[in-house]
C-alpha positions as CSV (number, residue, x, y, z in Angstrom):
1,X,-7.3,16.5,-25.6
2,X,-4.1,16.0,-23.6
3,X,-5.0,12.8,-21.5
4,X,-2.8,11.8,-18.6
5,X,-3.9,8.4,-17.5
6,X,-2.6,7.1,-14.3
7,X,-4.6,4.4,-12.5
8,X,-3.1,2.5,-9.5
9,X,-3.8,-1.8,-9.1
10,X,-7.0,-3.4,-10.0
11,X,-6.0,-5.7,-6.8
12,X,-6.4,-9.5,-8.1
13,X,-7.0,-8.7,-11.2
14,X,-4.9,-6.0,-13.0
15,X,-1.5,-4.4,-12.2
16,X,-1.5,-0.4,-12.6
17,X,0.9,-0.8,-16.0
18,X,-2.3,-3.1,-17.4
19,X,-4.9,-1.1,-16.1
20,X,-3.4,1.6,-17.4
21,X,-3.3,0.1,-21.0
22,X,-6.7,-1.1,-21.1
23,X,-8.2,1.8,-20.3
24,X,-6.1,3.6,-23.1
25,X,-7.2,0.9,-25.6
26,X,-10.7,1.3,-24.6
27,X,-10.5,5.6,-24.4
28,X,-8.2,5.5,-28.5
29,X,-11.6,3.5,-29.5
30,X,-13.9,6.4,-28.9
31,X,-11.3,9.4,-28.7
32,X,-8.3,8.4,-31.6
33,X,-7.0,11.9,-32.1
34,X,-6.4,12.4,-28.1
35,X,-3.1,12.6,-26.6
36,X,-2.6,10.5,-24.2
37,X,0.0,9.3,-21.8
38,X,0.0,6.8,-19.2
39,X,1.7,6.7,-15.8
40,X,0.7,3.7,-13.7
41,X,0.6,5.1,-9.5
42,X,1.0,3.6,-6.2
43,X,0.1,4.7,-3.0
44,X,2.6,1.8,-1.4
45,X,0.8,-1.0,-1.5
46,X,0.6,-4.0,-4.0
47,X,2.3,-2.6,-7.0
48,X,4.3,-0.4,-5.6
49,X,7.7,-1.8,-6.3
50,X,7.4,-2.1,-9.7
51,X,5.8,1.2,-10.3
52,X,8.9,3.2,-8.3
53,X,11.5,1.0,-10.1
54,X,10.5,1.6,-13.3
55,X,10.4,5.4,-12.4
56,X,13.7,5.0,-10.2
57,X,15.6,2.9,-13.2
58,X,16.2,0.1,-10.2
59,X,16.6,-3.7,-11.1
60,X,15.5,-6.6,-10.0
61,X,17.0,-9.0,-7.4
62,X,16.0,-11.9,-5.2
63,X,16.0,-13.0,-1.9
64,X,15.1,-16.4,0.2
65,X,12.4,-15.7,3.1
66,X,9.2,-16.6,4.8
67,X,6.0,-15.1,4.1
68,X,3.4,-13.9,7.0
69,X,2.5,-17.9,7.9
70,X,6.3,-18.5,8.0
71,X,6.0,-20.0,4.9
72,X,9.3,-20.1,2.4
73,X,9.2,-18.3,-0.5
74,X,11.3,-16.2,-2.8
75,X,10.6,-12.7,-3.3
76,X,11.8,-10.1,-5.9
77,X,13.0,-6.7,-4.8
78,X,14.9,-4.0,-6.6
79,X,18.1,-2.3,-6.7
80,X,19.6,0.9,-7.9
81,X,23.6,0.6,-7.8
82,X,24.3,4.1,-8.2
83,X,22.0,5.5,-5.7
84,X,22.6,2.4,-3.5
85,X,18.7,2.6,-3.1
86,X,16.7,-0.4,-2.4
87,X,13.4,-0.6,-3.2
88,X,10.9,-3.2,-1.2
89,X,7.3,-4.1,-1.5
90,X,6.2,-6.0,1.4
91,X,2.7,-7.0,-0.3
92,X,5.5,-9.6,-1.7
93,X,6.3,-11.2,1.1
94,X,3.9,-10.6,3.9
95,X,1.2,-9.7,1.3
96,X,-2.3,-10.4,2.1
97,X,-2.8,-12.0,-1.9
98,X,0.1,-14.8,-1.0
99,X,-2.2,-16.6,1.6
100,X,-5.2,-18.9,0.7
101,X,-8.2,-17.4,1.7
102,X,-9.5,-18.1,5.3
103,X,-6.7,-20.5,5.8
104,X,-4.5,-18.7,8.6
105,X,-5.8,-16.2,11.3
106,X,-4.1,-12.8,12.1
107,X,-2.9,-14.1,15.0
108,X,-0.9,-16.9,13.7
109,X,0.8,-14.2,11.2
110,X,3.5,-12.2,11.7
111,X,6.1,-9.4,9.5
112,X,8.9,-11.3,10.7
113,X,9.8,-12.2,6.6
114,X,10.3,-8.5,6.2
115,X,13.4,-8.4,7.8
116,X,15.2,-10.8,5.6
117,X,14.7,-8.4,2.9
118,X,16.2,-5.3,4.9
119,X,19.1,-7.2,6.2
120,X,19.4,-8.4,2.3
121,X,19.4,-4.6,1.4
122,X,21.8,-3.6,4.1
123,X,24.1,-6.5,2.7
124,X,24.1,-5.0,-0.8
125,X,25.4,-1.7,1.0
126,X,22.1,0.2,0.6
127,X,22.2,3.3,1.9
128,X,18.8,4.2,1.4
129,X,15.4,1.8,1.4
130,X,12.3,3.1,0.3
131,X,9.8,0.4,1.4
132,X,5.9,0.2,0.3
133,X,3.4,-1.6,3.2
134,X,0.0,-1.3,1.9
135,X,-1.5,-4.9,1.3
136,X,-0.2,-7.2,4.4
137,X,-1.9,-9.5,5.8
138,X,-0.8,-8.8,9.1
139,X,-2.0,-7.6,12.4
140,X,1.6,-7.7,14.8
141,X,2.7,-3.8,15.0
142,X,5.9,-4.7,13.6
143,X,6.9,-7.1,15.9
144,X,8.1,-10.3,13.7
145,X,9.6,-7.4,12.1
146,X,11.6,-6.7,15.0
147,X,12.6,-10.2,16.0
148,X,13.7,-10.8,12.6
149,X,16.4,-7.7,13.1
150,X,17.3,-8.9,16.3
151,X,15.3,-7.4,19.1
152,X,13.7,-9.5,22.1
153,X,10.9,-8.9,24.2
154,X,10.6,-10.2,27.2
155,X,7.0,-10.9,29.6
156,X,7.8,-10.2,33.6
157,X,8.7,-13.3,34.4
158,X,11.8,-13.3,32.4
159,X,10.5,-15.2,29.3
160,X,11.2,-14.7,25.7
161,X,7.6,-13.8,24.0
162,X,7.1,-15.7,20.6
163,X,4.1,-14.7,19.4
164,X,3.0,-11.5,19.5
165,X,-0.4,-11.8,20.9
166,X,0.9,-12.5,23.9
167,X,2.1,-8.7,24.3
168,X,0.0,-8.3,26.6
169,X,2.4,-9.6,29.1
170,X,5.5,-7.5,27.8
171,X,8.0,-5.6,30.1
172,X,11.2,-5.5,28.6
173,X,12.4,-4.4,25.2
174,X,16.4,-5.5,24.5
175,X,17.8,-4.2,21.3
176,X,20.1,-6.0,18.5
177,X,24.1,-6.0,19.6
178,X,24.5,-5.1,16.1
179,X,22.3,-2.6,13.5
180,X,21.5,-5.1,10.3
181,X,19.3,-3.1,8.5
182,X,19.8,-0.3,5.9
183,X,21.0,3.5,7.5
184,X,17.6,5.4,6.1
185,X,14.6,3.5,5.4
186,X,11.9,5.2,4.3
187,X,8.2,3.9,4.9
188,X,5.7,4.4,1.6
189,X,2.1,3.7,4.1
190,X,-1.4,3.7,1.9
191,X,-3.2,5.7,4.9
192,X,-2.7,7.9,7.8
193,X,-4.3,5.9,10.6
194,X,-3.0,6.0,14.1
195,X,-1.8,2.8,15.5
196,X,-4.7,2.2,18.6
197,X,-8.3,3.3,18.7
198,X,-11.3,3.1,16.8
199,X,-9.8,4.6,13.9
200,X,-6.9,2.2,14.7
201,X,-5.4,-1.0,12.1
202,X,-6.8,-3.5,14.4
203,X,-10.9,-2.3,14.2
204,X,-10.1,-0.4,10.9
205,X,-8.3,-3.4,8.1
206,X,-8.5,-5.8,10.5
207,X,-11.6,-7.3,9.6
208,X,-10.3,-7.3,5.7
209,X,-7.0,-9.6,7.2
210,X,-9.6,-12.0,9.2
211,X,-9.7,-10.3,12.4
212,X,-13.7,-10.6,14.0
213,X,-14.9,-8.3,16.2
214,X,-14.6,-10.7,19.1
215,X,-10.6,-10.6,18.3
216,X,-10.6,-6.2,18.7
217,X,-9.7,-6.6,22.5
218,X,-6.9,-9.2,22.1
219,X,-5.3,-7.5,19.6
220,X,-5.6,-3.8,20.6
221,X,-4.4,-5.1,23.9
222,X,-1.5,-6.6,22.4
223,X,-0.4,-3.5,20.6
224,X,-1.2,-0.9,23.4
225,X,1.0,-2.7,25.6
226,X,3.7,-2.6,22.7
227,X,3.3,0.8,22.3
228,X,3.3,1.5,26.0
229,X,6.5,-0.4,26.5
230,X,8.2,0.9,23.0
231,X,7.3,4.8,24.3
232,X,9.2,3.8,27.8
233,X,12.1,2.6,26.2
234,X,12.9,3.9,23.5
235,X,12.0,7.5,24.3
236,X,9.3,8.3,22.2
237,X,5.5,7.7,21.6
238,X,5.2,6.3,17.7
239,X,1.5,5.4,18.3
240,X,-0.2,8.4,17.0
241,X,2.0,9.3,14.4
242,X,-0.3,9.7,11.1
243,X,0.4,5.9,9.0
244,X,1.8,4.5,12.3
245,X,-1.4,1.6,11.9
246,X,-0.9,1.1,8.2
247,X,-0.1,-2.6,7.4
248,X,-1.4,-3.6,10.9
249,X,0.9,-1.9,12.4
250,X,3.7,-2.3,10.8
251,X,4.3,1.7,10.0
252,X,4.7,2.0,14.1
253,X,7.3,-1.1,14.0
254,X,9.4,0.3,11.2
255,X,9.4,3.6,13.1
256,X,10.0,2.4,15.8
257,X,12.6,-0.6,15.6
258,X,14.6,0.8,12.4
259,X,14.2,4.4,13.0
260,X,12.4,4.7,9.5
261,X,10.7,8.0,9.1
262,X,6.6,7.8,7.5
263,X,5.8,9.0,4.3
264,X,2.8,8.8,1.8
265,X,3.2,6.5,-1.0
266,X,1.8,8.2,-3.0
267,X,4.1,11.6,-2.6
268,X,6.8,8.7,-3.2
269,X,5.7,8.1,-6.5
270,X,4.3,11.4,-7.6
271,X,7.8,13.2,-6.8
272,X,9.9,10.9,-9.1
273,X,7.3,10.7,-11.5
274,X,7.3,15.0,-11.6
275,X,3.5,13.5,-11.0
276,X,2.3,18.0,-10.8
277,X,4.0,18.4,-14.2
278,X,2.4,16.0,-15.9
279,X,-1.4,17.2,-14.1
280,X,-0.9,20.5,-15.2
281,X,-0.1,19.5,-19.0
282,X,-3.4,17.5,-19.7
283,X,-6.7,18.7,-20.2
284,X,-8.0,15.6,-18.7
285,X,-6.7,12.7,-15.9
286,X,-8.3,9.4,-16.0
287,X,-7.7,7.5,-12.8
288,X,-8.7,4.2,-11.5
289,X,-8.8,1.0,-9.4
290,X,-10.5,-1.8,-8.4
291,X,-13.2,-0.6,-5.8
292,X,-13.2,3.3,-5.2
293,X,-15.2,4.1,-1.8
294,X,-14.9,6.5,1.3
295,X,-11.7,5.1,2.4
296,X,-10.2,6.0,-1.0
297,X,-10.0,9.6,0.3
298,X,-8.4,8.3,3.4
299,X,-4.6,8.6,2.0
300,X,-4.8,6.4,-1.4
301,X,-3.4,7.1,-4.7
302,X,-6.6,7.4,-6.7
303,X,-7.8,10.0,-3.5
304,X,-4.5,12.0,-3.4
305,X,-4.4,12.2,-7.6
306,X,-8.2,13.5,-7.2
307,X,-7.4,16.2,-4.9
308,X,-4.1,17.3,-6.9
309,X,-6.0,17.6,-10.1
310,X,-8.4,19.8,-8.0
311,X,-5.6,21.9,-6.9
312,X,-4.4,22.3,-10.8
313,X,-8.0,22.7,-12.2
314,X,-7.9,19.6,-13.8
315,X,-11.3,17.6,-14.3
316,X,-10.3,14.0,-12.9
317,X,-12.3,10.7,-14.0
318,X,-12.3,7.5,-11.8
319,X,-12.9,4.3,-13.0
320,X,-13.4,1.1,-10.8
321,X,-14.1,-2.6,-10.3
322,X,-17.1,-1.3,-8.1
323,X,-18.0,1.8,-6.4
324,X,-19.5,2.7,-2.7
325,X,-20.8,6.2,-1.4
326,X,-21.0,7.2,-4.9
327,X,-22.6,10.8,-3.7
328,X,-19.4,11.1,-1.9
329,X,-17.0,10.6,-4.5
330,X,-19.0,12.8,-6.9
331,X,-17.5,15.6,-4.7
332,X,-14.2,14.8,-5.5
333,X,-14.7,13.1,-8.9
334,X,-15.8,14.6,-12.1
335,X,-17.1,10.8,-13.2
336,X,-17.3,8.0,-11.5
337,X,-18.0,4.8,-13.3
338,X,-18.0,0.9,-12.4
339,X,-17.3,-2.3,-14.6
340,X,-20.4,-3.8,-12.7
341,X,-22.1,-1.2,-15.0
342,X,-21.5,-3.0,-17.3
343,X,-21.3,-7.1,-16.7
344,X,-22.0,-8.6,-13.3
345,X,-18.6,-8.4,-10.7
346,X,-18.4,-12.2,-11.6
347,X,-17.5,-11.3,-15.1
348,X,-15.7,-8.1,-14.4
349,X,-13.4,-10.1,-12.1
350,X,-13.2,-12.7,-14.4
351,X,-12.1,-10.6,-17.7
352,X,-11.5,-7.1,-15.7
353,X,-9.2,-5.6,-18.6
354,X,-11.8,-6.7,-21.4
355,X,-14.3,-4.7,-19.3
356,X,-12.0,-1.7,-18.1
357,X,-11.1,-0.8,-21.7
358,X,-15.2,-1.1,-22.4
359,X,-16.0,1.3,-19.3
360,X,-13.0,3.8,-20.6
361,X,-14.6,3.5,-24.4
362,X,-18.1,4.1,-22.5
363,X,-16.9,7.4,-20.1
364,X,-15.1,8.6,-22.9
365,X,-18.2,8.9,-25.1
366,X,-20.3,10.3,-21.8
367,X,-17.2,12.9,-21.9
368,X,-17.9,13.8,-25.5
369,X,-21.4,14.2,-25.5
370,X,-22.0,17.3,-24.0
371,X,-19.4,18.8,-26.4
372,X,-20.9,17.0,-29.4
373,X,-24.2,18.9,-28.3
């Protein structure tokens, strides 16, 4: 068979390019005459640099910033001279990965190390950035973001507001003297949530950032005020656009502060990779990453490859860390497998591309028996 394998991040434990090999390794042990060719995907979030540079032939470079606790730290982005493209993956820099665990709360976070990266791009004379948001750790709408590129927001008493919880209070927005950010920016979000509400970034990712359900009101307050303001302003309503509340936010801040226009990751990466090409070629796509549930249909990579192999006819096998709603992903999956099959998540976690290449030996052989019979 002609197998296209193309899974995104194993988050903390594989990249896509890795996955992507183990599983190979694992399928050649049980299938040694099949074709097979690998293309590691991103739906913009941790990953998706790498993934669109090596597609985009862009190189690295390096600049000084501050990560979401205002931390410094020195983060790698990418650079195409001849399309003066810049390529940026804020999981490096505002990433949720960076942080220790349960140190800092959402509300002592902020995007504002973002901007050092776009006004590093605009500096290189980039005329177009193409930036990836999935995986932040933050909850602020955008605004560090926006301080960063010079905007101010002011409470109505005439005071500068520094943190953005206190949003609550804003009632004026006052825009940079000069524009330091790249002329077309375009924004790779990981999902197509709306900025406010219950399907919203605050009650939605939230909780994975930190965020308890006692901190909902402050936050959604903070943000519908922003959004109110921004939509009186600036002349038009960025809230509901689909992927405005991906990164906490920070798809409605982008749109709204840099006039970046939203787009899906994962189209991103499938157009340069000629991603329906390469579907229609194989007999079989093998796909993967590391927990596949509901909100893998919600806009992610693995979701979006599932539902264009089901377009193309093309029987699609997921493999993940662990699996949830499993009858629900049956619909949209011709396999779905685990590594906690296997080994307890301690161990998968522990040794996850020993164990991916094992599940992809193991599906492969569940593949071949109904042939072989």
């Amino acid at each position: 068979m002609r197998v296209l394998v193309a899974p995104d991040k194993f988050k903390g434990t594989l990249t896509a390019r890795t996955a992507a090999m183990a599983i190979a390794h694992g399928w050649r042990r049980a299938c040694p005459d099949d074709e097979l060719e690998l293309l590691p995907i991103s739906d913009g979030g941790d990953g998706f640099g790498s993934v669109l540079a090596t597609l985009q032939s862009a190189r690295p470079a390096k600049t000084v910033t501050v990560d979401a606790a205002g931390r410094r730290c020195v983060v790698s982005w990418w650079w195409n001279v001849a399309s003066r493209t810049a390529i940026i993956e804020s999981a490096r820099v505002i990433g949720l990965a960076m942080l220790p665990r349960g140190k800092f709360h959402p509300f002592d976070l902020d995007t504002r190390g973002l901007a050092v990266l776009l006004r590093a791009a605009a500096s290189r004379g980039a005329r177009r950035c193409l930036v990836g948001i999935g995986g932040s750790a933050t909850n602020d709408g955008g605004y560090g973001l926006a301080c960063g590129l010079g905007w101010k927001f002011w409470d109505r008493q005439g005071r500068h507001i520094g943190q953005w919880t206190d949003l609550t209070g804003l009632a004026r927005i006052e825009r940079p003297q000069e524009r330091s950010w790249p002329g077309r920016i375009v924004v790779a979000v990981d999902v197509q949530n709306r900025l406010l509400g219950r399907h919203g970034c605050t009650r939605v990712y939230g909780p994975q950032k930190g965020l308890q359900p006692g901190d909902f009101a402050k936050a959604e307050a903070a943000l519908r005020r922003l959004a109110k303001v921004v939509g009186e302003e600036l002349g038009d309503d960025f809230a509901p656009k689909p992927g405005a509340g991906a990164a906490g936010g920070l798809g409605f801040g982008l749109a709204a502060f840099t006039g970046a226009s939203l787009k899906p990751g994962f189209d991103l990466v499938a157009d340069a990779a000629r991603l329906d090409a390469k579907i229609r070629r194989a007999d079989l796509v093998i796909t993967g990453e590391g927990r596949i549930d509901r909100s893998t249909l919600m806009g992610k990579g693995v979701g979006e490859l599932a539902a264009r192999c089901r377009k193309f006819e093309v029987p699609c096998l997921a493999l993940a860390g662990c699996l949830a709603d499993r009858k629900v992903l049956a619909k949209h999956f011709s396999l779905v497998a685990a590594l906690t099959e296997l080994t307890s998540p301690e161990r998968a976690q522990a040794d996850a591309k020993y164990w991916l290449g094992k599940l992809a030996a193991v599906a492969a052989s569940r593949c071949l028996a109904p042939a072989e019979s």
